[in-house]
C-alpha positions as CSV (number, residue, x, y, z in Angstrom):
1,X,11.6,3.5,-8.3
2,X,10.5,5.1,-4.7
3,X,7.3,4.4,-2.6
4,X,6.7,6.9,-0.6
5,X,3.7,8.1,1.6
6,X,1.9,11.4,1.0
7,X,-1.1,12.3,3.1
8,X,-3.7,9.5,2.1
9,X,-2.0,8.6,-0.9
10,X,0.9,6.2,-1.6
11,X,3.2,7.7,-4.6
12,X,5.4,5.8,-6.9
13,X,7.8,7.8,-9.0
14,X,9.4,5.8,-11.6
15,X,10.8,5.9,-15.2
16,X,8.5,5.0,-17.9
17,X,10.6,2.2,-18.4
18,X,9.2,1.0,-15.3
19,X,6.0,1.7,-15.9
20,X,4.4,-2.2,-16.1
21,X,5.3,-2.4,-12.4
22,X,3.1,0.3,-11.1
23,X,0.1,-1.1,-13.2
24,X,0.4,-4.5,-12.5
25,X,-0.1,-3.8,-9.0
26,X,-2.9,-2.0,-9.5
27,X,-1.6,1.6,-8.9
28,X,-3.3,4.5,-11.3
29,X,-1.5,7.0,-13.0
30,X,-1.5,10.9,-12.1
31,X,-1.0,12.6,-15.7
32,X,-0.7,16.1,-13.8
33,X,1.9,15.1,-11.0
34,X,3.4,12.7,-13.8
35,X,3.4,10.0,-10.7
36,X,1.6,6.5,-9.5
37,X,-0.2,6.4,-6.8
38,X,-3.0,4.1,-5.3
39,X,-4.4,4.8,-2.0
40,X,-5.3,1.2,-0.8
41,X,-2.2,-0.6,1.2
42,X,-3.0,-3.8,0.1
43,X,-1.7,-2.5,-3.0
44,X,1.2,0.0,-2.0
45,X,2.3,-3.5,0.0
46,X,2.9,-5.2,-3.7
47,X,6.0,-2.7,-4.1
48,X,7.0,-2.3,-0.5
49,X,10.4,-3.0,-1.8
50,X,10.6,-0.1,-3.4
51,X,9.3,2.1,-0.2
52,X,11.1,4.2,1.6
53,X,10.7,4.4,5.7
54,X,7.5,6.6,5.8
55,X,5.7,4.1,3.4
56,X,7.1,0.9,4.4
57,X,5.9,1.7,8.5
58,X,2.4,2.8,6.9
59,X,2.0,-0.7,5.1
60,X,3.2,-2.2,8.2
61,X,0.9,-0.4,10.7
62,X,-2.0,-0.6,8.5
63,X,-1.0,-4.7,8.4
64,X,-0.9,-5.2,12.1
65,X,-4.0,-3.1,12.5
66,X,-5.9,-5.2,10.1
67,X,-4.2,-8.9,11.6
68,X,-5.5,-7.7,15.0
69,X,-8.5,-6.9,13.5
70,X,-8.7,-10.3,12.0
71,X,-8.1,-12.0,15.4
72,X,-10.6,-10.1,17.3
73,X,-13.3,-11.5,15.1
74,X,-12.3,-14.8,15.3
75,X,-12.1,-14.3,19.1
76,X,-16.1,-13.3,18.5
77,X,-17.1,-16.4,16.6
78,X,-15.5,-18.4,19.2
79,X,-17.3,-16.8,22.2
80,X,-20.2,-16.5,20.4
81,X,-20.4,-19.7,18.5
């Protein structure tokens, strides 16, 4: 199996052996590209061990982005509360 990055989407290609991995992480299936793909992070983060270096630096970047996001608000609430 191999996660990779393509424009807004992340792709999965895998067997159809394989096939209860993609959908249990929430991935939907492209009958015309005969591929997984899903193009929430949160999701494509559930099989980062299958990504290669484009995807796996997405999920990460979209990760610290939302952590710093996370801390700014709480920074908010503090000033603010």
């Amino acid at each position: 199996m191999t996660l990779t990055k393509i424009d807004n989407r992340f792709v999965l290609r895998s067997s159809y052996d394989e096939r209860e991995t993609p959908k249990r992480a929430g991935f939907r299936w492209d009958p015309a590209r005969k591929c997984w793909w899903t193009d929430q992070p949160e999701k494509a983060a559930r099989l980062i061990d299958y990504a290669d270096d484009t995807a796996k630096s997405a999920i990460q970047s979209i990760a610290d982005q939302q952590t710093a996001a996370m801390a700014a608000c709480h920074i908010l609430n503090l000033v603010n509360n």
